[in-house]
C-alpha positions in Angstrom: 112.1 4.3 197.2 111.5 7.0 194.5 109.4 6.3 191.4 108.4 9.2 189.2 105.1 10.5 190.3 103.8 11.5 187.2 104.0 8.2 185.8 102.7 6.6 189.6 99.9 8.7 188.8 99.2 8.3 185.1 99.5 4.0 185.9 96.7 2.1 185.1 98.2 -1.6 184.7 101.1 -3.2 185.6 102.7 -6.1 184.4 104.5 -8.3 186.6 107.3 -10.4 184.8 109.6 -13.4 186.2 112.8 -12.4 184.8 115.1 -15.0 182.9 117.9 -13.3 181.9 119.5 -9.8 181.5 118.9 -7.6 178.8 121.4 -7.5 176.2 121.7 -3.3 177.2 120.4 -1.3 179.4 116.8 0.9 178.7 115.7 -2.2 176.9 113.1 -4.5 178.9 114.4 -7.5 180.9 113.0 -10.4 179.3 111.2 -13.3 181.1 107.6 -14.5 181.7 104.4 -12.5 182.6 103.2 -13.7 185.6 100.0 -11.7 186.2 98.2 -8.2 185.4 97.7 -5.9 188.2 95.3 -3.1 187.4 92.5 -1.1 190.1 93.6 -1.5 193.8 96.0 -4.3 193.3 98.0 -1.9 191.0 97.7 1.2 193.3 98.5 -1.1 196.6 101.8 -2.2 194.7 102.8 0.6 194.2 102.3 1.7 197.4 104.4 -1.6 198.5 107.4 0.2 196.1 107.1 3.8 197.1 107.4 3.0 200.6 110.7 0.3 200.4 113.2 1.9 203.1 116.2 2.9 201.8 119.3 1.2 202.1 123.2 0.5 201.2 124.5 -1.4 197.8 125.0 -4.8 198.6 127.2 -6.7 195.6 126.0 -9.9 194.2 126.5 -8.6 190.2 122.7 -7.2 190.1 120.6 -10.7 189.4 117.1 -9.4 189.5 114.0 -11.9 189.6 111.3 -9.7 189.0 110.0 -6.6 187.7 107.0 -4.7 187.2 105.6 -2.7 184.2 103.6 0.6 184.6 101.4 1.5 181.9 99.3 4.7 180.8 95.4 3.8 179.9 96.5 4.1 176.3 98.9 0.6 177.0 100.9 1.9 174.4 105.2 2.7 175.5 106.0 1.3 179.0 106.2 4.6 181.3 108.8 2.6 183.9 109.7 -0.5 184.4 111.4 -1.8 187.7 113.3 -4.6 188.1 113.8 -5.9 191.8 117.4 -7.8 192.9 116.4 -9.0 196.3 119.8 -10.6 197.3 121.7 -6.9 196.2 118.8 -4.6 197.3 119.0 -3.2 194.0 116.5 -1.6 192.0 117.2 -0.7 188.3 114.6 1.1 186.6 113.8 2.7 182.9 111.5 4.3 180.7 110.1 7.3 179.0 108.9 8.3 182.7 112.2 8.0 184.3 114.9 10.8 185.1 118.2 9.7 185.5 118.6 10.3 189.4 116.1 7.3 189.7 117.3 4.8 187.4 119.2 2.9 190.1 118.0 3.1 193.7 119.0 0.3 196.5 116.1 -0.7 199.1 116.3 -2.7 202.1 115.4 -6.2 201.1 114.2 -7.4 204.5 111.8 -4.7 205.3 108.2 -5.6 206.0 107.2 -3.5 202.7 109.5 -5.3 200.3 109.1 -9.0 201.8 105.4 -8.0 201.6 106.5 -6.9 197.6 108.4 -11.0 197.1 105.3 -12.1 198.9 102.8 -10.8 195.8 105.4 -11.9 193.6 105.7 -14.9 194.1 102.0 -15.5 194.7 101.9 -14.4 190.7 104.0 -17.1 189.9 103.3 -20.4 192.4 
Protein backbone atom coordinates (compact mmCIF):
# COMPACT_ATOMS: atom_id res chain seq x y z
CA UNK A 1 0.00 0.00 0.00
CA UNK A 2 1.02 3.60 -0.85
CA UNK A 3 0.93 6.37 1.79
CA UNK A 4 2.49 9.65 1.03
CA UNK A 5 6.09 9.66 2.06
CA UNK A 6 6.40 13.04 2.97
CA UNK A 7 3.81 12.80 5.54
CA UNK A 8 5.30 8.90 6.65
CA UNK A 9 8.28 10.85 7.21
CA UNK A 10 7.11 14.04 8.87
CA UNK A 11 4.72 11.54 11.43
CA UNK A 12 5.39 11.72 14.90
CA UNK A 13 2.00 10.31 16.48
CA UNK A 14 -0.71 8.49 15.51
CA UNK A 15 -3.97 8.10 16.68
CA UNK A 16 -5.78 4.96 16.46
CA UNK A 17 -9.72 5.35 16.46
CA UNK A 18 -12.55 2.54 16.67
CA UNK A 19 -14.76 3.87 14.15
CA UNK A 20 -18.74 4.13 14.84
CA UNK A 21 -20.08 5.42 11.97
CA UNK A 22 -19.43 7.03 8.56
CA UNK A 23 -18.65 10.46 8.11
CA UNK A 24 -21.38 12.58 6.95
CA UNK A 25 -18.85 13.46 3.64
CA UNK A 26 -15.92 12.45 2.59
CA UNK A 27 -12.32 14.47 3.64
CA UNK A 28 -13.94 14.93 6.97
CA UNK A 29 -12.65 12.45 9.84
CA UNK A 30 -14.56 9.20 10.53
CA UNK A 31 -15.81 9.53 13.91
CA UNK A 32 -15.53 6.89 16.78
CA UNK A 33 -13.43 6.27 19.82
CA UNK A 34 -9.59 6.79 20.36
CA UNK A 35 -8.30 3.68 21.32
CA UNK A 36 -4.61 4.47 21.94
CA UNK A 37 -1.53 6.85 20.99
CA UNK A 38 1.20 5.45 19.02
CA UNK A 39 4.28 7.60 18.91
CA UNK A 40 8.40 6.35 18.74
CA UNK A 41 8.83 2.75 17.35
CA UNK A 42 5.26 1.76 17.87
CA UNK A 43 4.30 4.52 15.35
CA UNK A 44 7.22 3.88 12.90
CA UNK A 45 6.54 -0.14 13.07
CA UNK A 46 2.77 0.70 12.15
CA UNK A 47 3.52 2.24 9.60
CA UNK A 48 5.68 -0.17 8.45
CA UNK A 49 2.70 -2.75 9.04
CA UNK A 50 0.64 -0.30 6.34
CA UNK A 51 3.29 0.47 3.78
CA UNK A 52 3.96 -3.11 3.29
CA UNK A 53 -0.05 -4.48 2.96
CA UNK A 54 0.02 -6.46 -0.49
CA UNK A 55 -2.07 -5.25 -2.87
CA UNK A 56 -5.12 -6.68 -3.89
CA UNK A 57 -8.71 -6.63 -5.80
CA UNK A 58 -11.98 -4.56 -4.58
CA UNK A 59 -14.11 -6.76 -2.76
CA UNK A 60 -17.92 -5.15 -2.18
CA UNK A 61 -19.43 -5.17 1.21
CA UNK A 62 -20.54 -1.10 0.91
CA UNK A 63 -16.96 0.10 2.57
CA UNK A 64 -17.78 -0.51 6.58
CA UNK A 65 -14.41 0.37 7.94
CA UNK A 66 -13.56 -0.39 11.78
CA UNK A 67 -10.55 1.42 12.30
CA UNK A 68 -8.38 4.04 11.30
CA UNK A 69 -5.28 5.70 12.10
CA UNK A 70 -4.28 9.40 12.40
CA UNK A 71 -0.72 10.67 11.32
CA UNK A 72 0.40 13.79 12.90
CA UNK A 73 3.37 16.40 12.34
CA UNK A 74 5.29 17.27 15.80
CA UNK A 75 3.32 20.47 15.73
CA UNK A 76 -0.12 18.05 16.42
CA UNK A 77 -1.81 20.69 14.71
CA UNK A 78 -4.05 19.50 11.02
CA UNK A 79 -4.13 15.71 10.57
CA UNK A 80 -1.51 15.06 7.61
CA UNK A 81 -3.56 11.54 6.67
CA UNK A 82 -5.83 9.64 8.01
CA UNK A 83 -6.55 5.92 6.98
CA UNK A 84 -9.42 4.16 7.57
CA UNK A 85 -9.14 0.23 7.22
CA UNK A 86 -12.39 -2.00 5.88
CA UNK A 87 -11.20 -5.47 6.56
CA UNK A 88 -14.16 -7.50 5.11
CA UNK A 89 -13.76 -5.16 1.56
CA UNK A 90 -9.99 -4.77 1.65
CA UNK A 91 -10.48 -1.28 1.33
CA UNK A 92 -8.53 1.52 2.44
CA UNK A 93 -9.95 5.16 2.20
CA UNK A 94 -7.64 7.71 3.10
CA UNK A 95 -7.56 11.88 3.46
CA UNK A 96 -5.75 14.80 4.40
CA UNK A 97 -3.64 17.73 3.70
CA UNK A 98 -0.83 15.07 2.84
CA UNK A 99 -2.80 13.04 0.49
CA UNK A 100 -2.83 13.17 -3.54
CA UNK A 101 -5.70 12.03 -5.08
CA UNK A 102 -4.15 8.67 -6.68
CA UNK A 103 -3.99 7.42 -2.95
CA UNK A 104 -7.12 8.31 -1.50
CA UNK A 105 -8.63 4.85 -2.05
CA UNK A 106 -6.30 1.84 -2.28
CA UNK A 107 -7.56 -1.94 -1.67
CA UNK A 108 -5.09 -4.40 0.30
CA UNK A 109 -5.20 -7.97 0.81
CA UNK A 110 -6.92 -8.43 4.14
CA UNK A 111 -5.53 -11.86 4.93
CA UNK A 112 -1.94 -11.12 4.47
CA UNK A 113 0.43 -11.65 7.44
CA UNK A 114 1.11 -7.77 7.45
CA UNK A 115 -2.49 -6.58 7.70
CA UNK A 116 -3.73 -9.54 10.18
CA UNK A 117 -0.59 -8.43 12.00
CA UNK A 118 -2.20 -4.47 11.50
CA UNK A 119 -6.16 -6.11 13.21
CA UNK A 120 -3.89 -7.82 15.59
CA UNK A 121 -2.53 -4.12 17.13
CA UNK A 122 -5.84 -2.94 16.65
CA UNK A 123 -7.62 -4.75 18.44
CA UNK A 124 -5.00 -5.02 21.22
CA UNK A 125 -5.78 -1.02 21.44
CA UNK A 126 -9.24 -1.73 22.14
CA UNK A 127 -9.67 -5.25 24.25
Amino acid sequence: MQLPAEAVSATVLIEVVRISALPAKRGVAYPGRTVAYWAGSEAADALTLIENLPGSEQHRCGFSPGWSVRAYEDSLGLTLFEAAFCFRCHEVRMHGTAVPPALATQFFDADAPPAQALLALFRAAAP
